[in-house]
N, C-alpha and C positions, 0 to 999 in steps of 0.2 A: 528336252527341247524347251524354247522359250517363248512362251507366252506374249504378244504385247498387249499393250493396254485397250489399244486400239479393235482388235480383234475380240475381247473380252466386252468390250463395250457394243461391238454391233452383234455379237450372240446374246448379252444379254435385252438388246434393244428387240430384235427378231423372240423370245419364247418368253420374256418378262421373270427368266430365272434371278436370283441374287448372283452378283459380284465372286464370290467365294466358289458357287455352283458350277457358274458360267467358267473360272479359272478351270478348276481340278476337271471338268468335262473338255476343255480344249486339252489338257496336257493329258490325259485319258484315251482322245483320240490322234496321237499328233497331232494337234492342230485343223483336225477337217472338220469345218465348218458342220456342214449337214450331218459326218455321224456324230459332232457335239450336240448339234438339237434331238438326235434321235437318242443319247445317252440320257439328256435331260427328260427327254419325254417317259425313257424308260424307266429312270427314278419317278418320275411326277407320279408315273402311274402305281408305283408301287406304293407309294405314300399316299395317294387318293386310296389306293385301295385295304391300307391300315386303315383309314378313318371311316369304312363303310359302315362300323358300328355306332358312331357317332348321330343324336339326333340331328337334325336341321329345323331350327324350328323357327328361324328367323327367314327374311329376305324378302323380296320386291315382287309386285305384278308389273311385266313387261306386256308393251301394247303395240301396236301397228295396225294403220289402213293403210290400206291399198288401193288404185285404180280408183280416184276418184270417192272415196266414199264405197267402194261396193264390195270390199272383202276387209274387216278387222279379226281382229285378234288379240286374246288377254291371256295368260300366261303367267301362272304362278311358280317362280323358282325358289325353292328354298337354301339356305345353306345355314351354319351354325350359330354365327354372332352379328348383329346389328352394325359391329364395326365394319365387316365385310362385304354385308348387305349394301351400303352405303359403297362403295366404291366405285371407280369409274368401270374396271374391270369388269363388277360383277354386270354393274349397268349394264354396260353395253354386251354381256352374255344375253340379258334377257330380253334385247332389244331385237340383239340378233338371231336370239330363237320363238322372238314372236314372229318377225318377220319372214323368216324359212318354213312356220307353221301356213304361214299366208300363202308364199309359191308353191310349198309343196302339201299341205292338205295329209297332215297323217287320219292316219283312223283311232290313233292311241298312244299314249306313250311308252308303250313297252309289249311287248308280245301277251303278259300277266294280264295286259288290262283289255283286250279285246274281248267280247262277249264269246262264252263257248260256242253258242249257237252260231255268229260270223263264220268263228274257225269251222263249224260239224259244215255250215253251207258253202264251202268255198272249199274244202276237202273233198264237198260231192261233186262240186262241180268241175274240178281237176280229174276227178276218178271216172267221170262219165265220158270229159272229152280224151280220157285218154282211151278208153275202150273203144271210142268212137273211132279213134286214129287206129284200130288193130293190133294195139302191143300186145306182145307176149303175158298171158295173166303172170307168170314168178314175176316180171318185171315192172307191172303197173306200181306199186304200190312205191315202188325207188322213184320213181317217177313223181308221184304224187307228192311224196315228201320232197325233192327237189324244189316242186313247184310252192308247195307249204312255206319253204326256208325263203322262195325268192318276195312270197306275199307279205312273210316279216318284213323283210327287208325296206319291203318297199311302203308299207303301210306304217310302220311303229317309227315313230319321231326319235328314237335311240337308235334306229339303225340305218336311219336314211344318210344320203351322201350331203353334210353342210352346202347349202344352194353356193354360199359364198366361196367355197372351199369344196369343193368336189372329191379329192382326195383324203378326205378328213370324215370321218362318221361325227352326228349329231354328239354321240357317247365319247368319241374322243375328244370331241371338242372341250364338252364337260367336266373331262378328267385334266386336260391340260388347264384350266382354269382353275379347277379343283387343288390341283400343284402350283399352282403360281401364288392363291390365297392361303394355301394351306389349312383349306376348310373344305368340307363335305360339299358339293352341289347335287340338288335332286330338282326334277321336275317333278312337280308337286300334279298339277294339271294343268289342263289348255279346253279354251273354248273358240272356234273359231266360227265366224258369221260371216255370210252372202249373200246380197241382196239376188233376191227371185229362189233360195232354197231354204224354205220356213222349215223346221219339224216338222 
């Protein structure tokens, strides 16, 4: 099947792959659009995920206020070289994950960094209301873990759903940007502030 030029230019316009990528991915999928960006994405990932050895020891603090003054956010992203740090790309990665830190208020950025004592009180408190509801004891504890996997979810800045992008996890986001630079990206940490909740 034949390629046009046309079609190679708004795949690579839509996932920011290279020219050469964007070709062999259309003639890959005959031609369909969407599972081309899903071919790219599924390359991007595999080569983000070749480089998770890689240090990151360069990159930018991304910032955003909110609401007048009354929610900021600072946001340290790293990735490997100064030249990539520097990009609009990466920029705007870390603009757009201060600002999603803003809407959505993680507790952490990864399940690793949540204090055990959070996870031991919020496991108790899952296991008490489920007693409370009368479930069967063999099946509390599936239960609890359920509720475990949804509090990742919904708490750790890597497995939230992109504000801007709702079908896209914060980590996927990552990885595709990670594929487009051809460098590592990590979220280093995040601090977020709001007026009327001090320490």
């Amino acid at each position: 099947m034949t390629v046009t030029a046309k079609e190679v230019k708004e795949l690579r316009d839509r996932t920011g792959a290279g020219m050469m990528d964007c070709k062999r991915a259309l003639e890959e999928t005959g031609g369909d659009m969407e599972a081309a960006i899903d071919f790219l994405r599924s390359k991007g990932a595999a080569k983000a995920a070749k480089r998770a050895e890689k240090s990151a020891n360069e990159g930018t603090i991304g910032h955003y206020i909110h609401h007048g003054g009354r929610i900021a956010v600072l946001v340290e992203v790293n990735c490997e070289t100064d030249f990539v740090a520097n990009t609009d790309d990466f920029r705007e990665l870390a603009r757009d994950l201060a600002m999603h830190i803003a809407a959505s208020n993680p507790v952490a950025v990864s399940e690793a960094d949540i204090s055990p004592d959070l996870i031991e009180r919020e496991r108790q408190v899952y296991l008490e209301q489920v007693r409370n509801e009368g479930k069967p004891e063999n099946i509390q504890e599936k239960i609890v873990e359920g509720k475990m996997r949804r509090f990742f979810e919904e708490s750790t800045l890597m497995k939230q759903p992109f504000v801007k992008d709702t079908d896209r996890t914060i980590e996927q986001l990552i990885t595709e940007v990670s594929a487009r630079t051809g460098e590592k990206i990590e979220v280093a940490r995040f601090t977020r502030f709001a007026v009327g909740e001090g320490a």
